[in-house]
C-alpha positions as CSV (number, residue, x, y, z in Angstrom):
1,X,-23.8,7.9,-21.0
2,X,-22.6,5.2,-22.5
3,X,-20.9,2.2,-20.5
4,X,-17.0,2.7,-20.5
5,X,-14.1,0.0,-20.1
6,X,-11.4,0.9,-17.5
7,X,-8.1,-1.0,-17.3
8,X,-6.2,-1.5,-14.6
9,X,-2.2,-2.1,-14.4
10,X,-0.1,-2.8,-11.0
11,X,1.1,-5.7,-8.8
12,X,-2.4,-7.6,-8.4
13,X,-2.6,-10.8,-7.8
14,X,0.5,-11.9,-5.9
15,X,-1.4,-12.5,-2.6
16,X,0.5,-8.7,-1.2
17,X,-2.6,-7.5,1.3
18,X,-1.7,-4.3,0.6
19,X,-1.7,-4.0,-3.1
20,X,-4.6,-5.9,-3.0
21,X,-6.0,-3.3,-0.2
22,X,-5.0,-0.9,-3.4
23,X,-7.3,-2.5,-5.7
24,X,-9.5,-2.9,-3.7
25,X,-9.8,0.9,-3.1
26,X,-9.5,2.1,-6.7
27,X,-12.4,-0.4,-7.4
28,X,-14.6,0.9,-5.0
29,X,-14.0,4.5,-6.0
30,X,-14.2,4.2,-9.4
31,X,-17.3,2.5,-9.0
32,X,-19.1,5.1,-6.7
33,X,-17.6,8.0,-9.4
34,X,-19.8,5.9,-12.2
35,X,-21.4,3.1,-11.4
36,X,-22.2,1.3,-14.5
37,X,-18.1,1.1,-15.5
38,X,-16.8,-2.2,-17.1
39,X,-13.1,-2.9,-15.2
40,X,-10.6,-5.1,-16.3
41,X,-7.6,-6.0,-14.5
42,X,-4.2,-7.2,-15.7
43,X,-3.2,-9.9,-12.8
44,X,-1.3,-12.7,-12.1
45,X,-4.4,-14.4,-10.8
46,X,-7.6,-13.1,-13.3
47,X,-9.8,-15.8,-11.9
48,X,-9.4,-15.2,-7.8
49,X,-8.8,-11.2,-8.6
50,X,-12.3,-11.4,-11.0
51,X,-14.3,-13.3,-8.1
52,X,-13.0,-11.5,-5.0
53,X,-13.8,-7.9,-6.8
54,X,-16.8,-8.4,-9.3
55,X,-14.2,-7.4,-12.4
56,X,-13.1,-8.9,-15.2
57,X,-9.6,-10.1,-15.6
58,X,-6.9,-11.2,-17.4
59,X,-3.4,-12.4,-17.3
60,X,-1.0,-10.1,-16.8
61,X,1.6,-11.9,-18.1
62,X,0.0,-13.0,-21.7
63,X,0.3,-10.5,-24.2
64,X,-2.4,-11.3,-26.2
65,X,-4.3,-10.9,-23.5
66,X,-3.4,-7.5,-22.2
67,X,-3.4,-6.3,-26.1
68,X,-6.7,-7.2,-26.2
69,X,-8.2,-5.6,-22.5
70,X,-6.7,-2.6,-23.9
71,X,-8.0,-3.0,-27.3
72,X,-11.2,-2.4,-25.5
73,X,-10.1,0.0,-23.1
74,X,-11.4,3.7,-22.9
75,X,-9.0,3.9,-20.4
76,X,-5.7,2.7,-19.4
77,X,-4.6,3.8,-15.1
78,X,-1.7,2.8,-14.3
79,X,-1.1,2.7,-10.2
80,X,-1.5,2.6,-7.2
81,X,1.7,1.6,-5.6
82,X,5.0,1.8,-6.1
83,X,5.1,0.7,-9.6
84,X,8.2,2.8,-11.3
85,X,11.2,2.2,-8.6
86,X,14.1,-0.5,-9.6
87,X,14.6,-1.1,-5.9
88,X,12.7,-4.6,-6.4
89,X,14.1,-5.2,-9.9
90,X,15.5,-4.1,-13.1
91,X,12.6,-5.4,-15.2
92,X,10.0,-3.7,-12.8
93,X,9.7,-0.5,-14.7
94,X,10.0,-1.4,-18.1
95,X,7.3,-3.9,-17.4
96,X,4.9,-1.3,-16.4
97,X,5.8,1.0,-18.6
98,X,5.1,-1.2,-21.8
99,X,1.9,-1.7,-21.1
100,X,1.9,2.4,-20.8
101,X,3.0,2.4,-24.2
102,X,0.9,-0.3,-25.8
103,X,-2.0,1.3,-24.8
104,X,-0.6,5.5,-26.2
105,X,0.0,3.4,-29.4
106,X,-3.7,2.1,-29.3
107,X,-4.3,6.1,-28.9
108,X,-6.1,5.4,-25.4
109,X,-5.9,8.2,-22.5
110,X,-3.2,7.1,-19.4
111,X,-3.7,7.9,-16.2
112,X,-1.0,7.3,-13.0
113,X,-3.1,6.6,-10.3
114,X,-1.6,7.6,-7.1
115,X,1.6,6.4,-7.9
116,X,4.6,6.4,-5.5
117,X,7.5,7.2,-7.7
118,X,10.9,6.0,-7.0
119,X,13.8,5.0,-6.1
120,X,15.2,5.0,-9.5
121,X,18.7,4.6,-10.0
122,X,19.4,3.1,-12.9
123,X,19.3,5.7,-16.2
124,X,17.2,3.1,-18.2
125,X,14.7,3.7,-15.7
126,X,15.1,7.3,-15.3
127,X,15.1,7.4,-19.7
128,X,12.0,5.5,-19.8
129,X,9.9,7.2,-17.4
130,X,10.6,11.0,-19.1
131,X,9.8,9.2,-22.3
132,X,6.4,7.6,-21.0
133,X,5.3,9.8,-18.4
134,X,5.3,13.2,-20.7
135,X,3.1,11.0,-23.3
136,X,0.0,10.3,-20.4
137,X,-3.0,12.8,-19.5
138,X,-2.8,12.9,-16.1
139,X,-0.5,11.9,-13.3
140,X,-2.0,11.7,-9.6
141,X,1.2,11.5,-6.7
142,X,0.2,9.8,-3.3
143,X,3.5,11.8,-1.6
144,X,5.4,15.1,-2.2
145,X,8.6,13.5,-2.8
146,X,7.2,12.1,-6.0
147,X,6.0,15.0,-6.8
148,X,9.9,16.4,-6.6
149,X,11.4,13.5,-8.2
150,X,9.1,13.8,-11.4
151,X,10.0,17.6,-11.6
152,X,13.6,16.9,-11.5
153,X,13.2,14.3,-13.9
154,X,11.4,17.6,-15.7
155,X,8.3,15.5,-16.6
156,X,5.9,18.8,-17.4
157,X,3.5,18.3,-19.9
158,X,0.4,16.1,-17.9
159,X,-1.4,17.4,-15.2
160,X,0.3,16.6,-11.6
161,X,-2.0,16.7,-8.7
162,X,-0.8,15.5,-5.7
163,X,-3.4,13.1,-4.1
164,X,-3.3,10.6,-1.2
165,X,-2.9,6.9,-1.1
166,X,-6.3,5.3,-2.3
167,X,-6.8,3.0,0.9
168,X,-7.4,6.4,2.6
169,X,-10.6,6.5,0.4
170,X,-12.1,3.1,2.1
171,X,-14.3,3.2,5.3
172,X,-11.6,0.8,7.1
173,X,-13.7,1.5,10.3
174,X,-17.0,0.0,8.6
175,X,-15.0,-2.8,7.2
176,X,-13.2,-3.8,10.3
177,X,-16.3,-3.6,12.0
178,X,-16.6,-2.5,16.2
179,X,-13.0,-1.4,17.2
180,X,-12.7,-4.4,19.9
181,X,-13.9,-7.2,17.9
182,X,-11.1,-9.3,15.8
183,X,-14.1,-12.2,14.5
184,X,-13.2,-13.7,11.2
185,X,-9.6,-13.8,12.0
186,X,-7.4,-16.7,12.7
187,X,-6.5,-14.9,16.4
188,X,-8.6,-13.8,19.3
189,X,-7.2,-11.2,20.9
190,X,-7.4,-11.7,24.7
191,X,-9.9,-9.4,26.5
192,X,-8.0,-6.8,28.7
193,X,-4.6,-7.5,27.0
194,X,-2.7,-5.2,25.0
195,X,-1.4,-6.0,21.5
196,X,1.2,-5.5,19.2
197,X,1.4,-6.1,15.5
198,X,4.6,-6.6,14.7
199,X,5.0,-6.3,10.0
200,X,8.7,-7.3,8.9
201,X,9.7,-7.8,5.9
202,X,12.9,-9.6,4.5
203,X,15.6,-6.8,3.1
204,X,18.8,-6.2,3.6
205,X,19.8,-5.0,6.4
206,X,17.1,-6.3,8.5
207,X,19.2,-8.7,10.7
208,X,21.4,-6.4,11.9
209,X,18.1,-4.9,13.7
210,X,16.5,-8.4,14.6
211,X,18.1,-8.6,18.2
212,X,16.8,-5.5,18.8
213,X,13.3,-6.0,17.5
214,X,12.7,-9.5,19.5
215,X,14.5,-7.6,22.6
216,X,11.6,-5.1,22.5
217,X,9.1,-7.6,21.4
218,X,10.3,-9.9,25.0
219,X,10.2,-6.8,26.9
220,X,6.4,-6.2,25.7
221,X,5.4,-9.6,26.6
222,X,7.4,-8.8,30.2
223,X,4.5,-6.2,30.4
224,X,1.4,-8.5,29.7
225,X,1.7,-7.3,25.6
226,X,0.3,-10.3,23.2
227,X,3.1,-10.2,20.2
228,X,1.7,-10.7,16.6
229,X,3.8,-11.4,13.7
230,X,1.6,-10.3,10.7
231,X,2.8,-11.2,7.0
232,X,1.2,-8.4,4.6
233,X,2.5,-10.8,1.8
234,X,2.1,-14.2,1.9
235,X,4.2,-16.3,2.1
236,X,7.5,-14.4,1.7
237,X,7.0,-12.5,4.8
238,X,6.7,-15.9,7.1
239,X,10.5,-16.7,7.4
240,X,11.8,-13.5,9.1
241,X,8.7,-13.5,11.4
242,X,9.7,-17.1,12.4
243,X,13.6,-16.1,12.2
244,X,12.3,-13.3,15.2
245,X,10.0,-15.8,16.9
246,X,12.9,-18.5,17.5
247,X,15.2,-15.6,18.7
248,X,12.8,-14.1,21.3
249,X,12.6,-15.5,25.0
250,X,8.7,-15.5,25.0
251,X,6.4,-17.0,22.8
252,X,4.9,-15.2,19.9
253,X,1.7,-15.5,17.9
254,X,2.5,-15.9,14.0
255,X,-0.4,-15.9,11.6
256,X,0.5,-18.4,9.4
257,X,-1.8,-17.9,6.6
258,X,-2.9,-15.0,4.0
259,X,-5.5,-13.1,6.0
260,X,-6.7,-11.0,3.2
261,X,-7.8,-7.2,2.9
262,X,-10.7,-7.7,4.9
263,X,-9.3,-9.8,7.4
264,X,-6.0,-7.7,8.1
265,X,-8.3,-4.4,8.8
266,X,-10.4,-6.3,11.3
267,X,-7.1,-7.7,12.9
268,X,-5.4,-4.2,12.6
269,X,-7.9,-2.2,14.2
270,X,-8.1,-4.5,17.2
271,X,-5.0,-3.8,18.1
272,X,-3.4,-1.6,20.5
273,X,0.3,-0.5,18.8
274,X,1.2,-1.2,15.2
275,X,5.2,-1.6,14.5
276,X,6.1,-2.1,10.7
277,X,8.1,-2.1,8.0
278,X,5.4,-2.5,5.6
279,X,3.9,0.6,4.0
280,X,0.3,-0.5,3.8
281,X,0.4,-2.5,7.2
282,X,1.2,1.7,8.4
283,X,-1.4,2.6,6.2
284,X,-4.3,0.6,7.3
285,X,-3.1,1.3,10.9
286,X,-3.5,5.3,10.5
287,X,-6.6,4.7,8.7
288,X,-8.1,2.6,11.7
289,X,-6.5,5.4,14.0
290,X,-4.2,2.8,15.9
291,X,-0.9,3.9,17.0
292,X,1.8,2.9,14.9
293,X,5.9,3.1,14.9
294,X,7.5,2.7,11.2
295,X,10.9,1.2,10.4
296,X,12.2,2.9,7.3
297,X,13.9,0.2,4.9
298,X,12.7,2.3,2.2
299,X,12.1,6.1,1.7
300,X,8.0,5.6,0.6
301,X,7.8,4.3,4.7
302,X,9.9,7.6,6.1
303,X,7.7,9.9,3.6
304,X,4.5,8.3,5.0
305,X,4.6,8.4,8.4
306,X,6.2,12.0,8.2
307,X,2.7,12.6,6.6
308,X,0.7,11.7,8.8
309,X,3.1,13.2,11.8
310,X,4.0,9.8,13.3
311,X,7.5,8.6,14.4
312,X,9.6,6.3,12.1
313,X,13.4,4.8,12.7
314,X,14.7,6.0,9.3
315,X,17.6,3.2,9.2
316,X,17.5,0.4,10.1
317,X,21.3,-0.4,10.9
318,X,20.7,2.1,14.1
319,X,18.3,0.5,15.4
320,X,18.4,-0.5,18.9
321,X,16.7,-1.7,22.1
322,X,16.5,1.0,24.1
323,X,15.7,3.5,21.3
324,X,12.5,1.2,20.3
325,X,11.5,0.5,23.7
326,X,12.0,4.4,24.3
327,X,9.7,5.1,21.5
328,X,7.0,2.9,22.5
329,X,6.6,4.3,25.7
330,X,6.8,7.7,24.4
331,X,3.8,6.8,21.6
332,X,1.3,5.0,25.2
333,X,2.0,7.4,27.2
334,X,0.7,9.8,24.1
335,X,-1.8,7.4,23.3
336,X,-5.2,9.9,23.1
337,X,-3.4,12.7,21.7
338,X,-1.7,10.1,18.9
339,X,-5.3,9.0,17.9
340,X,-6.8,12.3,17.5
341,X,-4.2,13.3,15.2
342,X,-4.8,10.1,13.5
343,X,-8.4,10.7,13.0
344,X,-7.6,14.4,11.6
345,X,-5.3,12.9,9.0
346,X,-7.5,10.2,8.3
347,X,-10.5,12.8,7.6
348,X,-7.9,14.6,5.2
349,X,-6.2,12.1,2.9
350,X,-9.6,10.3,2.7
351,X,-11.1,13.1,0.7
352,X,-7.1,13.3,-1.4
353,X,-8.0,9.8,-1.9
354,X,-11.4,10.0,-3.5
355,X,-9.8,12.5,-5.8
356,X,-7.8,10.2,-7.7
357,X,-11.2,8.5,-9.0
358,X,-13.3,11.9,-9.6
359,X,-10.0,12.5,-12.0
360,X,-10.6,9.5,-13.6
361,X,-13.8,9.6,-14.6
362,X,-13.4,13.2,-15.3
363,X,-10.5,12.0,-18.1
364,X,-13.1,9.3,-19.2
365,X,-15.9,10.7,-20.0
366,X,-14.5,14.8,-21.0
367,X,-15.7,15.3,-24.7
368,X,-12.4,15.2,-26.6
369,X,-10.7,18.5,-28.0
């Protein structure tokens, strides 16, 4: 066969572990589907994203650039993540889309890669996606509310397959390494302590829950926990962590520095409890089999960890004390059970995940009509 050029569109480069986690994973799977594949990735960083993932890459932002990568493109996947939602931003959307349209204008197949579709309010958004989406081959869903919200939006003509999050498709446990170790980390979990990973994020909302959150984070140290502020994107996610830290009684760890994909699993997985606002922090944790509490500022979080069969505060503005400490007790004292559930799950959207990339290079290489 001969060697084909795959280009890749979504939030790289931005130094968020867990779109870079997303990369990473599409990457990898790609790669093992057909090994000798040329990837280019739009990002706001070519040089760091080409070195850390043995790609080529361009700016994201230079349209010369990107009309060229998809000049040469047999290919165009659009995903993973979260891409079409105007939650973060009315240009968000229209961005992703254009390069969606540049490419059907070049004639080149699209793919949606294990997209998350949604929130959209706005009707540009909602115009624009019928438009764009009924124009690609094949659209892969990482959640079953997606999957709703593009049939109500009556988007029929691609195939829609609904997939899993491609982070489920990555031996986390091989890359984290032993279960107990956290080397290569900027923190040494103590020996014989428990720990907590604590993932906020800033959103609205989120300080009329921050008494309760450093409440429940003093209590935990009260019972020998070590407390870990985490930011999954660096640096943005460093000023609420240190707004909780200077409210709490004890004194917290706060990693103050971009851990990386790597990193982050090998910190995640030596942990004991996971409690997060951050999709993939949730992600990486069920993946790793570490049990995990989500707080729902946005519906991708809820949808997730109902998923996977794990508890989540849906909003935020109800959050209290007592109902967090009541849920953390309730997730040790089902600790075992929690875990096995975790490893069925992980067993099941692993092979969902590794389906996104045999769909890819089915699209790539299929003789055309």
């Amino acid at each position: 066969m001969l060697m084909k050029t795959v280009v890749i569109s979504g939030y790289y480069g931005f130094a968020n572990i867990g779109d870079e986690a997303l990369l990473a994973a599409i990457v990898s799977a790609l790669k093992t589907e057909a090994a000798d594949l040329k990837i280019i990735v739009l990002s706001a960083t070519p040089e760091q994203t080409a070195t850390r993932y043995g790609v080529e890459s361009v700016s994201r932002l230079s349209v010369g650039a990107v009309f060229s990568a998809l000049r040469r493109a047999d290919l165009l996947i659009s995903g993973g993540g979260s891409l079409l939602q105007d939650v973060t931003g009315s240009l968000t959307i229209p961005y992703y889309l254009s390069i969606v349209a540049i490419a059907k204008m070049l004639g080149k197949p699209v793919m949606f890669y294990a997209q998350g579709i949604g929130p959209v309010n706005g009707s540009l958004g909602k115009l624009l996606i019928k438009l764009l989406a009924d124009k690609v081959e094949i659209i892969t869903l990482r959640d079953a509310a997606s999957v709703e919200l593009l049939r109500q939006m009556e988007i029929r003509r691609p195939v829609i397959e609904l997939t899993a999050d491609p982070v489920f498709g990555l031996d986390l446990q091989q890359i984290a390494g032993s279960t107990d170790s956290c080397a290569g980390t900027p923190i040494q979990i103590q020996p014989g302590r428990p720990a907590v990973g604590m993932f906020i994020r800033e959103w609205p909302g989120l300080d009329s829950c921050l008494d309760a959150l450093t409440g429940m984070a003093d209590y935990m140290m009260e019972q020998g926990w070590e407390v870990v502020f985490i930011p999954m994107h660096y640096p943005a996610d460093l000023p609420p962590a240190r707004t909780a830290a200077r409210r709490m009684k004890g004194s917290p760890v706060i990693i103050e520095e971009s851990l990386g994909f790597r990193n982050l699993a090998r910190l995640i997985s030596s942990l004991d409890l996971v409690i997060g606002m951050r999709l993939h922090a949730l992600i990486i944790a069920a993946a790793c089999e570490v049990p995990m509490l989500g707080l729902s500022y946005d519906p991708k979080v809820s949808e997730f960890m109902d998923m996977v069969e794990q508890p989540v505060l849906r909003d935020l503005a109800e959050i209290n004390q007592e109902t967090l400490v009541r849920e953390i007790d309730e997730i040790l004292a089902d600790k075992a059970a929690i875990k096995q559930k975790l490893h069925e799950k992980r067993t099941e959207l692993g092979r969902q995940a590794l389906r996104n990339a045999e769909l890819a290079v089915e699209l790539l290489y299929r003789r055309k009509q």
